[in-house]
C-alpha positions in Angstrom: -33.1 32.0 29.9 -30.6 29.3 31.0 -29.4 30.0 35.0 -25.9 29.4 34.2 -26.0 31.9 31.0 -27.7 34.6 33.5 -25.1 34.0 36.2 -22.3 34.1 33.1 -23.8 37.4 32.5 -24.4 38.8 35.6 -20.9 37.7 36.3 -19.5 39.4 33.6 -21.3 42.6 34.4 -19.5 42.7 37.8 -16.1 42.3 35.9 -17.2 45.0 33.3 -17.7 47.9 36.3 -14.2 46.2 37.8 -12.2 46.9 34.7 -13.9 50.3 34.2 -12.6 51.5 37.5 -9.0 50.0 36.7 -10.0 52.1 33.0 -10.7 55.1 35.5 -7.7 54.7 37.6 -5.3 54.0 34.8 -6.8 57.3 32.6 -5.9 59.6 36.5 -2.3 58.0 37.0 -2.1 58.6 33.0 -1.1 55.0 32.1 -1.7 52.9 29.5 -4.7 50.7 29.1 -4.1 46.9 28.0 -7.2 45.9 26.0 -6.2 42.4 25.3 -5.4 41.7 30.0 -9.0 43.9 30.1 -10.7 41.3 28.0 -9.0 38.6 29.4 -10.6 39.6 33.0 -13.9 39.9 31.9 -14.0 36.3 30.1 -12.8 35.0 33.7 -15.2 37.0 35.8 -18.3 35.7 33.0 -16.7 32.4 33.9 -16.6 33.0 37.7 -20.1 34.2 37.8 -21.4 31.1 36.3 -19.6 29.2 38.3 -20.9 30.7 41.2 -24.1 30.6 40.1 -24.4 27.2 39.7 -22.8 26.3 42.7 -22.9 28.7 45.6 -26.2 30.9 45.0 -28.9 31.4 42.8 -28.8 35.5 43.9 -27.8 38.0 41.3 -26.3 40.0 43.9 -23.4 37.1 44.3 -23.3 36.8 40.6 -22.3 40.3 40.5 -20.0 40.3 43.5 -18.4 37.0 42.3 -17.2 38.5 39.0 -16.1 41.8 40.9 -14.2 40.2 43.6 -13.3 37.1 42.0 -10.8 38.9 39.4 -9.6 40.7 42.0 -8.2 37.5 44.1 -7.4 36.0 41.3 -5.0 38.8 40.2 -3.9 39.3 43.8 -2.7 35.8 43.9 -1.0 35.8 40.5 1.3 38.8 41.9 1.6 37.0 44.6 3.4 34.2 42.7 4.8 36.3 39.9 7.1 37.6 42.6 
């Protein structure tokens, strides 16, 4: 398989467990869940996995981390500036 589409993937995985503990966190403060921004983050995490992939590592275990972590700067910053 193509190294970009496993780092895509394993990427994406990393967003996946993200947005199931913001699912997790959301269901115990009883919120409401936004399928369309939970999508959005995992499309940018497969994105940010790849990218990493190609250009820092070739270990799943950054692949992973990137599209954990990487959503999670990413939104941090966009608070950041929303305020």
């Amino acid at each position: 398989m193509n190294e970009i589409v496993v780092a895509g993937l394993l990427g994406g995985i990393g967003g996946l467990v993200r947005g199931l503990v913001g699912i997790f966190k959301a269901m115990k403060q009883k919120e409401q869940l936004n399928a369309k921004y939970y999508l959005l983050t995992v499309i940018i995490a497969i994105i940010i996995g790849a990218f990493t992939g190609v250009v820092v590592s070739k270990d799943y275990r950054v692949n992973l981390l990137a599209g954990y972590a990487g959503i999670d700067i990413l939104e941090g910053l966009y608070k950041g500036f929303k305020r």
